[in-house]
N, C-alpha and C positions, 0 to 999 in steps of 0.2 A: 664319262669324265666331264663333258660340258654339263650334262646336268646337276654334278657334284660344284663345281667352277659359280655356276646359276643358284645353286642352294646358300652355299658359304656367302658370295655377294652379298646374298638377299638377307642374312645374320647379320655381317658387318654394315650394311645399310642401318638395320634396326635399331643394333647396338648404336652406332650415332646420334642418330637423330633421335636416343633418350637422354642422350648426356647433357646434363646441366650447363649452361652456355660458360658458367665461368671455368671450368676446363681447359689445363695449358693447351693454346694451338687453337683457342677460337677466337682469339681479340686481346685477351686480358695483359694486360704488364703488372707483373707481382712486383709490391714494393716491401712490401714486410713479407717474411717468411720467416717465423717462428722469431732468431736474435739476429738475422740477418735482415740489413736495410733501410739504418739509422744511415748510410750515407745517399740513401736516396734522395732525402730532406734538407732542407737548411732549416737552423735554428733560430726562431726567435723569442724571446727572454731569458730563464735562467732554471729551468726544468732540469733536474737531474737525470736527462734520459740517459738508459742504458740500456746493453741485451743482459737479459739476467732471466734464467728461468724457463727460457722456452719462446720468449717473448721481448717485443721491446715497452719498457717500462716508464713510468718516472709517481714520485711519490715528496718531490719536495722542489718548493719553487719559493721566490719573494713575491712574484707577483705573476699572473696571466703569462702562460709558454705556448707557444706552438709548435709543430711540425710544419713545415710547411715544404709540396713541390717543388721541385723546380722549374716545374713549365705550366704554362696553364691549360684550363681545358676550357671549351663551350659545353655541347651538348656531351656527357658523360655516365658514366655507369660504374658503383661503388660497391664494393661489397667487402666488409667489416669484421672481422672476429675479435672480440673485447672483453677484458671479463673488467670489470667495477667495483671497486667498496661502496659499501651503503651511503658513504661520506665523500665520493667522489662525485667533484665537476667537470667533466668533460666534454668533447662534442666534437662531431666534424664540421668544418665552416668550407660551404663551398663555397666557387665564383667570388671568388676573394676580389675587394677592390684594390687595397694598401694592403700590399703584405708585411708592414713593416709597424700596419698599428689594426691590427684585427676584430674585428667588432660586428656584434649581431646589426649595426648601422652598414656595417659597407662587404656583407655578406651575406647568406644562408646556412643556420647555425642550430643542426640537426644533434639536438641536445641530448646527453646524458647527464641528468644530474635529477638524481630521484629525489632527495630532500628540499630542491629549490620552494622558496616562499611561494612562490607565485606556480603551484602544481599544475597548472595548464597550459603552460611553459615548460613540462619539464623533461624526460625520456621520453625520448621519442615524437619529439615535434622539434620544428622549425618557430624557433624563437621571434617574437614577435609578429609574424606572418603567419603560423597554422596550428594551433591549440589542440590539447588531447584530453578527453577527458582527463580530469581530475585523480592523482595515485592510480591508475588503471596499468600502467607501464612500469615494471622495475627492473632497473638492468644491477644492481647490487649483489655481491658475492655470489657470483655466477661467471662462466659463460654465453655470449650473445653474439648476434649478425645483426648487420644494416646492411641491407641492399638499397643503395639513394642513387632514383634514377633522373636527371636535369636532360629535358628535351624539348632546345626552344624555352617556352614558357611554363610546359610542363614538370613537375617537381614531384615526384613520389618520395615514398619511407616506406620502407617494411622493415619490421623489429621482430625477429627471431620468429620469420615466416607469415606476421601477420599485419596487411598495409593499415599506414597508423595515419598519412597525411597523403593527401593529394592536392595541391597547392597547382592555382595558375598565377604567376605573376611575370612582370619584366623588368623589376627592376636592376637585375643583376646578372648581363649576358653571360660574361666571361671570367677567368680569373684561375689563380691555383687555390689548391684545398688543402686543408690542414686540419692537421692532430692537435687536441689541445689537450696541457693540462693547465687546471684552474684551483682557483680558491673557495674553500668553504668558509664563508664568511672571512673573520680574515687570519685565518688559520689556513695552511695548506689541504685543499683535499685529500679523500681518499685518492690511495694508489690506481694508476689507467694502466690495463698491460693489453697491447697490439699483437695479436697473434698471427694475421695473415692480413693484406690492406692487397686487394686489387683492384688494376680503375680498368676500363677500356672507354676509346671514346667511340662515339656512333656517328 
């Protein structure tokens, strides 16, 4: 019997310690989960978000929307499920400064937007701080992850398992983080749909 007791342990030990750390019950607080979670956020500008689909959405705005926390974080850990139209601006802006006027100036703004002019800029980098090659990242008519890790001055990005920035910078300790949807040119983007958003901090 004890050695039965001794066997099972040593499974459930193993079992553990393969499980993927964002696993409810190791850290993580889910803010989206599937159309569940829009009232996690406060709203800023005029994004039609909704739960529709499976997910929380939005596909028409007048100008810049965001999601945005409601408490902030320092050092944190993100992890993203998204799917994109080929014509969608999007991004997540951490360490917000002014959550009330959002900008790659007073944030880190880990970008989806595969058509942007400036393509070193675009999916999958950190706008104006960490460039990706050139069209090498598309997050368009699909689903995708970001796992964005801020520790201290360290800044990672992984996009759909593969790290795309490793950024040291200080200019931006703390702050909350936000869902954006944007403008393609000055037509509304394509549609953003959130399908699971979990942070935990470290």
């Amino acid at each position: 019997m004890k050695r039965l007791f001794v066997a099972t342990a040593a499974v459930l030990l193993a079992a553990c310690s393969s499980m993927p750390a964002w696993v409810p019950g190791s850290g993580w607080t889910t803010l989206i989960d599937g159309e569940k979670g829009l009232e996690n956020f406060d709203r800023v500008g005029d994004a039609n978000w909704r739960a529709e689909g499976g997910a929380i959405v939005a596909d028409k705005a007048a100008n810049t929307s965001h999601l945005v926390t409601k408490k902030p974080y320092k050092d944190l850990q993100i992890r993203a499920e998204f799917w994109a139209d080929h014509g969608t601006n999007s991004g997540i802006f951490i360490r917000i400064q002014d959550p009330k006027k959002i900008g790659s100036d007073n944030a880190y703004e880990v970008n989806i937007y595969d058509q942007r002019p400036d393509p070193t800029g675009g999916t999958a980098a950190i706008v104006d701080f960490a460039k990706v090659p050139p069209n090498k990242y598309k997050a368009g008519g699909k689903w995708n992850t970001f796992e964005i890790t801020a520790k201290g001055d360290q800044i990672t990005v992984m996009f759909n398992g593969e790290k795309t920035v490793d950024l040291k910078n200080t200019k931006f300790a703390q702050g909350p983080f936000s869902l954006q949807f944007g403008n393609h040119g000055k037509q509304p983007g394509g549609p953003i749909k959130w399908r699971k958003v979990q942070v935990r901090e470290l």
